[in-house]
C-alpha positions in Angstrom: 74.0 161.6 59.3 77.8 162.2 59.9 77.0 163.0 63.4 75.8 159.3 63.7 78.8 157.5 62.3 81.4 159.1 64.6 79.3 158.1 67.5 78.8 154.8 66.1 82.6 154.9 65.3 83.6 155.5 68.8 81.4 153.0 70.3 82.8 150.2 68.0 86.2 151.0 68.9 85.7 150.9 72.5 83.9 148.1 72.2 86.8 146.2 70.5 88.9 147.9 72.7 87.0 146.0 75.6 86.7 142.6 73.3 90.4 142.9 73.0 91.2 143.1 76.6 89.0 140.2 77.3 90.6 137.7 75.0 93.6 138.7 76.4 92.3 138.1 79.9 90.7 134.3 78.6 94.2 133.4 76.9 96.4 133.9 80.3 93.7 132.1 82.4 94.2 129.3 79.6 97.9 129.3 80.1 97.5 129.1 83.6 95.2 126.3 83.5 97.3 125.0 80.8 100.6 125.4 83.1 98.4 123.9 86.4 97.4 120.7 84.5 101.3 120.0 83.6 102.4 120.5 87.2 100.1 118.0 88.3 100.5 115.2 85.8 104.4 115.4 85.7 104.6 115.9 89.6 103.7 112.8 90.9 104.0 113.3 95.0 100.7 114.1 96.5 100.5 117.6 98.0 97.0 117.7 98.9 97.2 114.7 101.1 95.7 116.4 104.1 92.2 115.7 104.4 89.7 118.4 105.7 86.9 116.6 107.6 83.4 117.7 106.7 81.6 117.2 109.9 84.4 119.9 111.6 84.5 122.0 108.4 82.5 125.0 109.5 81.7 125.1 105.6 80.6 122.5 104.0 81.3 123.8 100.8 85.0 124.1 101.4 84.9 120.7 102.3 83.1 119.4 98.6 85.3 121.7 96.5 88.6 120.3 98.8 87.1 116.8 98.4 86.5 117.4 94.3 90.3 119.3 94.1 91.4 116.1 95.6 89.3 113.4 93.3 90.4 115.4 90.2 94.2 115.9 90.9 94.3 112.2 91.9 92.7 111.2 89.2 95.1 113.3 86.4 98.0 111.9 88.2 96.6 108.6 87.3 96.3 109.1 84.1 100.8 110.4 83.7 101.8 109.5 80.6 100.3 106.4 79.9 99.0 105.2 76.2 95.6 106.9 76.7 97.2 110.3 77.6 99.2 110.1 74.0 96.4 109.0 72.4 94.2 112.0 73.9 96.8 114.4 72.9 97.3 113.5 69.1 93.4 113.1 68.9 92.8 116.9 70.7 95.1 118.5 67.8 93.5 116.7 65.2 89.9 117.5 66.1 91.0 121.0 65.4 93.2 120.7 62.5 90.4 119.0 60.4 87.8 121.8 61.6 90.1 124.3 60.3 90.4 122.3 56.6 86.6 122.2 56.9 86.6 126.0 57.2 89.3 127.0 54.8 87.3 124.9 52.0 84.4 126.7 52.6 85.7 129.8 52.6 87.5 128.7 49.5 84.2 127.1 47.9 82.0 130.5 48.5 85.0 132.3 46.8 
């Protein structure tokens, strides 16, 4: 029976081991994205202005995903830091906030 808990030990810790690594990997591809979506609402010039035409595109693809790159830059460039960007941002923290009071009370209610 101890043979089976180290083995079981060793497999948890490497598994954690790997769990570990991959948050760490998610969080800096979240502050990149984070860091991307800043640069392109506070920088207003328009640095993808070159269009790629589809019908000389040897790739189609390249051409959608250029096309939607485009669409959603343009379209978060609109948005700046007008009153529905504030609005969005106090609303996004407080989504979260009040799911965390929601967990901490039932924690606290289940003692």
């Amino acid at each position: 029976m101890a043979g089976n808990s180290g083995r079981y030990n060793r497999y948890t810790r490497s598994a954690s081991k790997r769990y570990v690594d991959s948050t760490d990997i998610l969080g800096i591809i979240v502050i990149v994205a984070t860091a991307f979506f800043v640069y392109v609402v506070i920088h207003k010039q328009k640095s993808l202005e070159r269009k790629v035409d589809v019908k000389q595109s040897r790739w189609k693809l390249l051409g959608f995903i250029n096309r939607f790159i485009e669409h959603l830059i343009s379209g978060l460039q609109d948005i700046g830091f007008s009153r529905s960007f504030y609005m969005s941002f106090i609303v996004s923290f407080l989504i979260p906030a009040l799911q965390a009071i929601a967990f901490w009370l039932v924690i606290n209610a289940n003692g």
